[in-house]
N, C-alpha and C positions, 0 to 999 in steps of 0.2 A: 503218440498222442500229445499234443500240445494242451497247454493249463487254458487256452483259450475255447479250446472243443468242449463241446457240453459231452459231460462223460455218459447220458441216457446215448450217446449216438454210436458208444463201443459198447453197449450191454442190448440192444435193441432198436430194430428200425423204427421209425416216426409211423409207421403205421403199429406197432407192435404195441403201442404206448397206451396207457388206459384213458380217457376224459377225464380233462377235470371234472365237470357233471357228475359223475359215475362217482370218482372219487370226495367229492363234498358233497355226494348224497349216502356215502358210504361212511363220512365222515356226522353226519346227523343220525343216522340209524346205529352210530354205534352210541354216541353219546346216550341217545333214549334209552337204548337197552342195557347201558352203566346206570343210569340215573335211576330208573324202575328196579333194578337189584339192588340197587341199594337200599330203594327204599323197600323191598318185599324184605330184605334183610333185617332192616329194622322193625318193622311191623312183627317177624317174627324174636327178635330179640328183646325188644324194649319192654319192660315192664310197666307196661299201659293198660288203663280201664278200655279205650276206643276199639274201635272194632277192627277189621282188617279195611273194611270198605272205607272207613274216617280213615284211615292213614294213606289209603291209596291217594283219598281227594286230596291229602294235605300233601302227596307226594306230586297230585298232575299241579296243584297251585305254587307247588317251589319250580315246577317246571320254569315255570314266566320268571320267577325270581334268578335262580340260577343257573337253568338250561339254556335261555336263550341269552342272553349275554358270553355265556362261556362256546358256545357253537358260532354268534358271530364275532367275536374273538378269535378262534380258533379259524375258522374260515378268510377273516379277513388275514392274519397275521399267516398264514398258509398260503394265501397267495400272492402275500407282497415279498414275503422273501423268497428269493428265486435263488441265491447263491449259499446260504448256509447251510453247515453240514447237519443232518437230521438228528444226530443224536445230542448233539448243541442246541438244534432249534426246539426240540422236547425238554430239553434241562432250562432254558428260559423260558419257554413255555407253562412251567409246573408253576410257577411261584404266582401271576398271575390266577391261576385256573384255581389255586389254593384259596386265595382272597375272595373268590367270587363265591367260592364253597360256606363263606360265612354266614350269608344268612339262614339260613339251615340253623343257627345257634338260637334261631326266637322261633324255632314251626314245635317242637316240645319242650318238654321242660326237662325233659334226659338229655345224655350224652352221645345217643348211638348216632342218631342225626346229624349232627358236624362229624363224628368219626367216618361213619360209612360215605356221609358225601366225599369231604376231603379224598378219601380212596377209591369213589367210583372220576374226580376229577386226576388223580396222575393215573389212572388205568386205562383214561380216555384220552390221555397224554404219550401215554406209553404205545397204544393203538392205534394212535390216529395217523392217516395217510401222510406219510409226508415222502417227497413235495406232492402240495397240494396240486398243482397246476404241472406236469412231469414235461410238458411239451415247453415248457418256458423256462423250465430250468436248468439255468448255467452250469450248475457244478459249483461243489464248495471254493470259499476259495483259496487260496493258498501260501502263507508265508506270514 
């Protein structure tokens, strides 16, 4: 095998290969269901007057705050590298998806909220498909 062959073409044929589609809709439904444990984790942890139901709402309006920027982050930055090796593209990936976990620091006035987000964003870092696009991808690269 030569550093030039995409190495997806010694592990499995081009039909064999999943969609991107598939995998960046696999890549938002795991995010949601990090982001919602998190917050059911907090809801039950937090030492809060609010109800379960105020916390869910305060959890779908962090949604827009820090679910969608961190999924089209994750999306785009999944499909423009095509040659980086995946457990590289996740350790650069974390630092980024950490920052975006901030605002979470003004939705209570506790700590459980930036703690549980910041670890529902590297466990959706640690999860998340990569390569996002597997038919386009090179192979790391080398040297």
């Amino acid at each position: 095998m030569s550093s030039a062959e995409p190495i997806n073409a010694t592990i499995a044929g081009e039909d064999d290969l999943p969609s991107a589609g598939r995998r960046i809709m696999r890549c938002v439904l795991t995010y949601v269901v990090l982001h919602m444990a998190a917050w059911v984790a907090v809801a039950f942890t937090a030492p809060l007057d609010d109800s379960f139901g105020q916390l869910m709402g305060i959890a779908l309006g962090m949604m827009a705050f820090t679910g969608i920027p961190s999924v089209l982050l994750a999306v785009g930055a999944g499909l423009a590298h095509t040659r980086m090796d995946p457990v590289r593209f996740r350790c650069i990936m974390a630092f980024p998806m950490v920052l975006l976990a901030l605002p979470a620091v003004g939705a209570i006035a506790v700590a459980e909220p930036i703690a549980f987000q910041v670890l529902a964003h590297i466990a959706f870092v640690s999860l998340m498909p990569v390569p996002l696009a597997p038919r386009r991808w090179r192979g790391p690269l080398t040297g």
